[in-house]
C-alpha positions, 0 to 999 in steps of 0.5 A: 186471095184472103191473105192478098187482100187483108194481110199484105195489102193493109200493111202495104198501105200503111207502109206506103202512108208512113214513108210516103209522108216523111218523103213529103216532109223532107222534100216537099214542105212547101207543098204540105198545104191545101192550096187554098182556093178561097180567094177565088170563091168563098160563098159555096166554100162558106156552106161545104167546107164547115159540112164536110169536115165537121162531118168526117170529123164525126166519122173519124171518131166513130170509126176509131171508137167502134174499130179500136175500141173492143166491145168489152169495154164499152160493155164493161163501162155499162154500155149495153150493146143495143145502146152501141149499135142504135147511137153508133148508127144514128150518129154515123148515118147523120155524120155521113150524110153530112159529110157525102154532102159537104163534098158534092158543094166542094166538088160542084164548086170546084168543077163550076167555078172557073179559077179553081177547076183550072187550079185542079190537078190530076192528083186532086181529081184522083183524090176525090174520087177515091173520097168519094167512093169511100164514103160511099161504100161506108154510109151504103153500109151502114145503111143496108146492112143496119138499117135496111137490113137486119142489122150487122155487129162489125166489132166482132169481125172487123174490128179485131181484123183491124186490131190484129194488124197493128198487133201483127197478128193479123187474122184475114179469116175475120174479114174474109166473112164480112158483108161485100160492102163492108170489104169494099168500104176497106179496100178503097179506104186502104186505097185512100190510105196509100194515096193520102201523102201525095195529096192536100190531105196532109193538111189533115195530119198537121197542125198550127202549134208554131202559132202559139209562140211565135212572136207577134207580126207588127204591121205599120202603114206605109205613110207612117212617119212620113210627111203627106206630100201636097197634091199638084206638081212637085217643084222641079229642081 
C-alpha cells in the first residue's frame, strides 16, 4: 500500500498532468480559458478573486521553498531552522486563510448568482471541491500540527519524499511515517493534479507573452469619415 500510495500514484498524477495538458493544447485551445463570468457579476468578483490568488500565490511559493528547497541550504545562507519554521507558519497560516477565504466568495458568488451557476459545469464543480479539500487538509495541518500541536519539520520527511520522485528515486517509506493529515493533504493534491488539465485551471499555466509584440489594434468609430445624416425623413427618390 505504501508503494501504491506515494510511488505509483505520484507518478500516475504527473503522468496524467503532463499528456493531459498537451492533449488539451492541441485539441482544445479554445477552451484553455477561464470562462470569464465577470460580465455577469463583478462586485463579490472584485473582493475573492484578488483574495484567492494573491493567496494561493503565496501558498505556492511556500510550497516550492519548503518542498524543493533542502534544509541545508537554507541553514547554509544563515537561516536558522526556528527562523524557518516560525516565518514558514506564519505566512502559510495567514496566506491560507486568505486564500479558503477568497474561494468561499467565489463560490458563494457562483452558486448565488444566477448566470454564473447556470454557467457551471460538472467539471467546474468538481474542481471546486477537490480545491477546496486541498486547502483544507494543507491549513488544518499546518495549524494542528505546528500550531496546536507540538510542532512537526516536514522537510526532513516529505520534502526529500517529494524531491525523490523527481530524481526517480523515490523513497515511500519517508511519507508512510508522516502525520495522516499531511498524507491526506498529499493525496488530494495528487488528485488536483491529475484533474487539473481538464479544468479552468490551465489558465494558471499560461501567460500573455503574445501581448508584448503584438501590434497595436486601431479602433475607429463608425461615423468616422462619414457625412452625419439629417434628422427627419429622407427624400424618396
Amino acid at each position: 500500500m505504501s508503494v501504491l500510495l506515494w510511488v505509483v500514484l505520484p507518478y500516475v498524477a504527473l503522468t496524467v498532468f503532463v499528456l493531459g495538458h498537451v492533449w488539451r493544447y492541441r485539441y482544445d485551445k479554445f477552451g484553455w480559458t477561464t470562462r470569464s463570468s465577470q460580465m455577469y457579476e463583478s462586485r463579490l468578483l472584485r473582493v475573492g478573486s484578488p483574495l484567492f490568488h494573491f493567496g494561493i500565490l503565496v501558498v505556492a511559493l511556500g510550497h516550492v521553498g519548503g518542498l524543493v528547497i533542502p534544509k541545508g541550504w537554507t541553514e547554509a545562507v544563515g537561516v536558522s531552522e526556528e527562523a524557518y519554521h516560525v516565518s514558514a507558519v506564519v505566512l502559510g497560516t495567514i496566506a491560507g486563510i486568505a486564500t479558503l477565504g477568497g474561494l468561499a466568495i467565489l463560490i458563494y458568488r457562483r452558486r448565488t448568482v444566477g448566470p454564473v451557476f447556470t454557467a457551471t459545469t460538472r467539471n467546474d464543480k468538481l474542481m471546486y471541491a477537490v480545491l477546496t479539500l486541498t486547502i483544507l487538509l494543507g491549513l488544518a495541518a499546518t495549524v494542528l500540527a505546528n500550531i496546536v500541536g507540538g510542532g512537526y519539520d516536514y522537510r526532513t520527511t516529505i520534502s526529500p519524499w517529494f524531491r525523490s520522485i523527481f530524481t526517480f528515486q523515490p523513497e515511500p517509506a519517508l511519507m508512510a511515517g508522516a502525520p495522516p493529515l499531511f498524507q491526506l493533504h498529499a493525496l488530494s493534491a495528487l488528485v488536483l493534479f491529475a484533474i487539473w488539465p481538464f479544468t479552468r485551471l490551465v489558465h494558471m499555466l499560461t501567460a500573455p507573452v503574445g501581448y508584448l509584440t503584438r501590434p497595436y489594434i486601431v479602433y475607429r468609430s463608425r461615423e468616422e469619415g462619414r457625412p452625419r445624416a439629417r434628422r427627419g425623413w429622407e427624400p424618396s427618390r
